[in-house]
Phi, psi and omega in degrees: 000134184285135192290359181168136158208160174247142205233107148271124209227184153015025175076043173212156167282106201244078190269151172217128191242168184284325173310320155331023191053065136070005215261123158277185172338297188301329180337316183292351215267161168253322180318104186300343180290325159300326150316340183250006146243023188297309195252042152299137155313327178297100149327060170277153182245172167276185156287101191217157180293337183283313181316302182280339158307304176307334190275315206287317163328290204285341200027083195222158179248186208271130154234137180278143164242121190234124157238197171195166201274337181246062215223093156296338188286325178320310183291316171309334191250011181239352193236359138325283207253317219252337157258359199266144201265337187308288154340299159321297167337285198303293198316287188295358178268314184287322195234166148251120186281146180238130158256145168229102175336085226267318185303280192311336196224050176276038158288274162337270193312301182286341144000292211252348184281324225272323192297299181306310156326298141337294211268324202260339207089001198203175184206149148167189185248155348300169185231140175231128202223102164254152183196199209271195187262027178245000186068028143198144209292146174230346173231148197230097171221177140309231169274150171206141178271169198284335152276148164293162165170146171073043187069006193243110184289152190258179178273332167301350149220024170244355156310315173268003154288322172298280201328307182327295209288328161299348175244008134280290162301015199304308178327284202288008159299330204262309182294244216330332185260346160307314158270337171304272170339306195277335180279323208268356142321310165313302203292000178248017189255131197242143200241139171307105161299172175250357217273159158228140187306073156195235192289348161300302166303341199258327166317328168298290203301314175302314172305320176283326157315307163314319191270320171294340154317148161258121152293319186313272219244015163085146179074182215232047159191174164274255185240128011279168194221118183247145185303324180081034180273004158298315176308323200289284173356305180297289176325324192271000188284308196298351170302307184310308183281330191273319212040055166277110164330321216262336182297310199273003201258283174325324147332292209278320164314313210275345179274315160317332181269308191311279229312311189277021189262170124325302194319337190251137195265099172350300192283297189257350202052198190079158186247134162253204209304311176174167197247154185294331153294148151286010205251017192041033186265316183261118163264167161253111204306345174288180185225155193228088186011304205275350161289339159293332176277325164326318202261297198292335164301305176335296193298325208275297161329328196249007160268347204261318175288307215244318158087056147280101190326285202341301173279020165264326167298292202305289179324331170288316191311295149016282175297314167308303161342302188306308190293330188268307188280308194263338179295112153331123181289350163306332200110329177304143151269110188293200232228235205234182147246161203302160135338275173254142184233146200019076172034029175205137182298125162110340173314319186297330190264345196273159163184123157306159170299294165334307154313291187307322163319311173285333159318282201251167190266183183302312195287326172293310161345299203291327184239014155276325180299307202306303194289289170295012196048030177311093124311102175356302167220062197042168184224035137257135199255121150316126177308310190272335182235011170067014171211180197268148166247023179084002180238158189246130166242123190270130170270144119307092193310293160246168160318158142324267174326321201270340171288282170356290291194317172274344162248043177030046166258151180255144193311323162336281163331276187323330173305301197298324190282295196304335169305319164333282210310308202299337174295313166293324176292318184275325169319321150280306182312352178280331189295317146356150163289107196291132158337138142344117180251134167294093146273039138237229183206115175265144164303291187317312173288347151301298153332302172287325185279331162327305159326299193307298199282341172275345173282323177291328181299315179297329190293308201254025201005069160235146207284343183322320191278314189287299201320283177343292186305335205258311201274337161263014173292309203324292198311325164311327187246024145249352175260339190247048209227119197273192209270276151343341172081020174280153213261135197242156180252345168221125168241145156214137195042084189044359185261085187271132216192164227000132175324142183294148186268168168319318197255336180271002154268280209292286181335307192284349177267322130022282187294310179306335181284309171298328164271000167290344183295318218264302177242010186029036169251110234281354174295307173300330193282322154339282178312330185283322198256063134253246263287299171332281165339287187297350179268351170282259247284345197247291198262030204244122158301126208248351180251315205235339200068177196113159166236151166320178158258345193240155182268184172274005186257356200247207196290155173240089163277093187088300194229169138285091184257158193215070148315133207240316221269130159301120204204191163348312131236164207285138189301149169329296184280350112004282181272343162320311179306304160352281182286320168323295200270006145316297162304321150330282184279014162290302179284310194085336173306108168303335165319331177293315143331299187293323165311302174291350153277313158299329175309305192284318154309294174334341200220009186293318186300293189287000169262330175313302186289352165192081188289338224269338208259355182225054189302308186316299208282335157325322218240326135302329165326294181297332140328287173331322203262000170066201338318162168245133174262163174233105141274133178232114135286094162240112208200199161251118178288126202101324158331129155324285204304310184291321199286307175328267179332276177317314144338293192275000168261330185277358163263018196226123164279156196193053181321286193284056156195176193232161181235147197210133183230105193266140170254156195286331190249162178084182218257094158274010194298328151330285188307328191274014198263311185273325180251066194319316174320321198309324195319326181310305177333125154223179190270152169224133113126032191107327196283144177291146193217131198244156170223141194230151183227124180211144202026063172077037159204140221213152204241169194281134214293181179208152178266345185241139219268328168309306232253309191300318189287327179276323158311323189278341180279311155300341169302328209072013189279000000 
């Protein structure tokens, strides 16, 4: 440990003496993951100006840690390596260590994950990247243990392999960062394609997918196993167009299997990250904002098709997690929780028998065994040592109803009981050492749950979900919002700080949009094409089209990247296309058009050659290719005849079309501001009246809610 430094940081002075409880550079820091390394022996700096001066002093090279707070390998390669002093030692003589945060800068992190991916063939977290004080990498690993074992060099020897080769070797340090820079150049750079965006492709995509089921247990791998909820989305649109069965039967295994896995938490609800397994049984316990929205979008869809209670209970349950667990008291949605508790993944969720025993009587026992798959010796297997350790993660053995039914009860009964038992069971586990909580709040993933939750509101009209979406949007656009009105991406503890990203505009225009859907009050719609704008003038590539991920004023770490692949969440330009073509049809301003049409030519080649891999941008894709509808309800809101008419379209899925709500009374001037056209719309015969318009033609309005569904229905909508 360095015996004292003095630190300018944030325009303030900062001594840290070793008396000082042990704290380095992050001490300053907001991030909780960086907090939770302020007192490593690892002299860490933050990602900073001082970090690369000093190394460039010193001429020593960086070595980066890119993470998140709720990362179990993270905490492991920190309780390894990184508390350890020896280690430590080795670290601050060879390197200036860097920490990074991936959720707050996921500029950096996708940099250098693109980098590791390259060199090693693989990726995850922590990434571990050293490289010169010019910021660029020459070594690429993952987690790496504190020994070598298993073909994985440990830090205790590849440290004093850097040093060699940085004081021997420049050269070839100088070659290896030379070609890293010329792949990553190649890779960001995106060419107007000839491929075409359209039903072919999304057929492609469905066949791989398709091919790619688990027929047993639902989802598209084996083990480890991710929910996909872009795929499911994408699937259920190609039902719609195609009407393929089998598409929407892939849909509905896999939400029924999540639901009844271990991946879902019995108890508290909410889903965690994925299961380790194929059986969605052993999950990795954290749990992450944005997979609760990802997922309550699914379900509110495939309830919206199929009106399967279940998944409106799930969706509900969902919102409950969120409200209990994830909510700010600002309004704002925190960012997720840990894995692990008193230093082991999965504890707060797992119970030995004996823990039930002490909980439930012989008889709630008896049918936590039946429902829930409780075993004498346990029926969870550890990830790490490959066998049960005696603890239980509660599952759906069977359904309700089919338990119901073997035991001559009507579910009604089977309810009652079981609420009991689960009402003693979380009560004790609440008594428990609780996961970490990330708290802080990012705009973008706030943004998709925004989304989620005014979509679920319009799907199931419960105010529970809109009361949410409306109290965190507020806080967004009054906490997450710059001088200029551009968008800062994280706040915590009253401090909203770095500039905003690609995915905090389009989510959040996202949001804004479901919720003018959702309340028709024309502030949202207002917010969304100011948000617009400003994401055309800052992030839009004006030579190849597409948007940056970074604006053009902000840092350029290495490269400009322009992110595409969907993964856990749907990438920024993904929901870009969305919303263009969203506003397109609100509006009619062709410009918009024409924009999401360079988008899609930007990115046509690389989607062409592995669509399955872009379900999101998919799902806009299907959208483009239409039909699309234009709806106008112009009635009075609270009326029968308008709320009938809005009841019967949010209970009808209609993935391609927007909805616009003129009302006969009050100050349209807004509204006629963003949607000059509207003015025309009037009510006939007195009546709420819908006009419907889709590929240039617009069909005769009707007063009647029968008429309005058949019309959309011959249209194809």
């Amino acid at each position: 440990m360095v015996d004292e430094w003095i630190v300018l940081y944030r325009g303030e002075k900062m001594e840290i003496h070793k008396d000082d409880d042990q704290y380095n550079r992050l001490k300053l820091e907001k991030s909780p993951y960086l907090i939770q390394h302020a007192r490593n022996p690892v002299g860490w700096y933050p990602w900073s100006d001082e970090a690369f001066l000093t190394a460039q002093r010193k001429n020593i090279p960086i070595f980066l840690s890119i993470g998140y707070s709720t990362c179990h390998w993270c905490h492991v390669m920190a309780h390894e390596c990184f508390e350890d002093e020896e280690i430590a030692d080795d670290m601050n003589r060879a390197f200036i260590s860097i920490k990074v945060d991936r959720e707050e800068r996921p500029d950096i992190d996708s940099t250098y994950m693109t980098v590791c991916q390259m060199m090693t063939g693989s990726g995850g977290w922590p990434l571990s990247i050293i490289m010169t004080p010019e910021k660029k990498p020459f070594f690429a690993a993952t987690y790496i243990p504190k020994e070598s074992s298993f073909g994985r060099i440990g830090m205790r020897e590849l440290i004093p392999m850097i040093e060699r080769l940085w004081r021997e070797e420049p050269g070839r340090i100088e070659r290896i960062t030379e070609e890293v820079e010329k792949a990553l150049q190649k890779y960001s750079l995106t060419h107007k394609g000839e491929a075409n965006v359209d039903e072919d492709l999304l057929e492609k995509a469905f066949k791989v997918l398709s091919s790619s089921f688990d027929e047993e247990k639902g989802g598209f791998s084996g083990a480890p196993k991710f929910p996909t909820p872009s795929h499911l989305l994408f699937l259920m649109r190609y039902w719609k167009r195609k009407g393929e069965v089998r598409a929407l039967e892939m849909v509905e295994k896999t939400l029924s299997s999540m639901r009844h896995g271990g991946i879902y938490d019995q108890l508290g609800f909410g889903f965690h990250r994925y299961s380790t397994d194929a059986e969605w049984l052993v999950p990795h316990f954290e749990k992450m904002l944005y997979d609760q929205a990802f997922l309550m979008l699914a379900y509110s869809e495939a309830y919206q098709i199929t009106a399967r209670e279940e998944y409106r209970r799930t969706a509900l349950e969902i919102l409950r997690y969120v409200e209990r667990s994830l909510t700010a008291p600002e309004g704002g949605f925190f960012s997720a929780e840990d894995a692990d508790s008193e230093g082991e993944e999965g504890r707060f969720y797992l119970w030995t028998h004996s823990e039930i025993e002490t909980v439930l009587d012989q008889e709630e026992i008896a049918i936590c065994q039946k429902i829930f798959g409780i075993e004498p010796d346990g029926n969870f297997v550890d990830e790490v040592h490959r066998m049960k350790n005696g603890r239980n993660i509660l599952y759906l053995r069977i359904p309700f109803d089919e338990y119901a039914r073997s035991m001559r009860r009507t579910e009604g009964e089977v309810s009652k009981t079981l609420d009991r038992i689960l009402t003693k069971l979380y009560s004790a586990r609440d008594e428990r050492i609780h996961p970490h909580l990330d708290d802080k709040v990012l705009t973008d993933w706030n943004g998709l749950m925004v989304a989620a939750l005014a979509r679920a509101a319009q799907i199931f009209g419960e105010s529970a979900f809109l009361s949410a979406a409306e109290r965190a949007c507020a806080f967004l656009l009054q906490k997450m919002r710059g001088k200029g009105g551009e968008l800062l991406h994280r706040y915590r503890e009253g401090e909203s700080a770095i500039t905003g990203f690609l995915s905090d505009y389009t989510f959040l225009i996202w949001g804004l949009l479901e919720l003018y859907e959702a309340t028709f009050d024309e502030q949202y719609l207002e917010t969304a094409f100011q948000l617009n704008e400003h994401l055309f003038n800052h992030f839009w590539d004006k030579e190849n089209g597409g948007y940056f991920m970074t604006s053009h004023d902000g840092e350029k770490v290495l490269i400009r990247t322009k992110e595409l692949y969907d993964g856990a969440l749907p990438s920024g330009n993904s929901v870009a296309l969305l919303n263009l073509l969203r506003m397109h049809f609100l509006t009619g301003r062709q410009e918009l058009r024409e924009r999401a049409d360079e988008l899609i030519e930007a990115f046509a080649s690389q989607v062409a050659r592995d669509p399955a891999a872009y379900t999101s941008f998919l799902c806009s894709v299907d959208f483009n290719i239409g039909p699309g509808a234009q709806i106008v309800i112009v009635g009075e809101r609270g009326r029968e005849d308008s709320e009938e008419m809005l009841r019967a379209l949010r209970r009808s899925y209609l993935p391609n079309k927007v909805l616009i709500f003129k009302s006969i009374h009050g100050d349209q001037v807004l509204l006629q501001r963003i949607i000059p056209f509207i003015k025309e719309h009037k009510p006939v015969d007195g009546k709420a009246t819908c006009y419907i318009c889709s590929n240039f033609s617009c069909a005769q309005p009707t007063t009647n809610s029968i008429r309005m569904l058949e019309t959309l229905k011959e249209i194809g909508i």
